[in-house]
N, C-alpha and C positions, 0 to 999 in steps of 0.2 A: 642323544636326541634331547635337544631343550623344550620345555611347555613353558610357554609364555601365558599370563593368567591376565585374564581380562581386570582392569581397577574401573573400579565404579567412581562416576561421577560423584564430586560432591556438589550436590544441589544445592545449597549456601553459596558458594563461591561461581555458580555459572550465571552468567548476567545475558538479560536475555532485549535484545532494542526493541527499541520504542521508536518511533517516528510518526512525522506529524504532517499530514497529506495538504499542499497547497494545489488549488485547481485556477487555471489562466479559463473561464469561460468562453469568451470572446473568440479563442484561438481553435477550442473543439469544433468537431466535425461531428460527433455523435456514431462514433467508430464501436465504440461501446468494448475496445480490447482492453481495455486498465481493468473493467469491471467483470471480465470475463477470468483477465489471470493474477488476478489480487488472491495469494492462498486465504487471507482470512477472511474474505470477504466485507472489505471496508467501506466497497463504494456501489452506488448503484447508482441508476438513470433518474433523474428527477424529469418532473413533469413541466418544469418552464424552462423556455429557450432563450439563448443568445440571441444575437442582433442579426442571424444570419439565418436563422429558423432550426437551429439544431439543439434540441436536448443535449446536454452535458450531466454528466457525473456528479455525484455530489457525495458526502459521507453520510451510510447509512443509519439510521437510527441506534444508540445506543451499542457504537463502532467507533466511537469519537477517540476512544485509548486503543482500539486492536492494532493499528498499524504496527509492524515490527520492521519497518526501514529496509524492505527487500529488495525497494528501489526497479520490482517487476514494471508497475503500472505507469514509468521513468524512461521506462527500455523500449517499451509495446507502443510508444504514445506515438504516432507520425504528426502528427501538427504539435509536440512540445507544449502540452496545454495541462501537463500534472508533473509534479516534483513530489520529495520526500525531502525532509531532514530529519536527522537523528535528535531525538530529545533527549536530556538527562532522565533516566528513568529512576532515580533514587528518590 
């Protein structure tokens, strides 16, 4: 019988993304799913509207670096009105 032994991470070497949240306003609907399944909680609803009368999304206060490019709030979007890109995080 083999025992296979768990290795530990080394924490030095695991690199963890970064990404940097672009919002199209104009195109939201005020669906409010980006803000619902963002795990860190990057975005929420602001209080001024598009040209269409709908609240959009904006980056929450002091959330400006949390994004980790998981590209959820990319997925969930039906009007194509939020992107991610990955930034250098070094």
């Amino acid at each position: 019988m083999r025992v296979y032994a768990r290795q530990p991470l080394n924490l030095t070497q695991v690199r963890i993304p970064r990404g940097q949240v672009f919002l199209i306003p104009e195109r939201c609907k005020g669906c409010q799913m980006c803000v619902e399944f963002c795990p860190q909680q990057v975005l929420r609803m602001s209080s001024r509207m598009n040209s269409r009368g709908y609240h959009y999304p904006e980056i929450a206060p002091g959330k400006e670096n949390a994004c980790v490019h998981c590209e959820f709030c990319m997925m969930v979007c039906p009007e194509f009105a939020i992107f991610t890109l990955e930034v250098d995080s070094a």
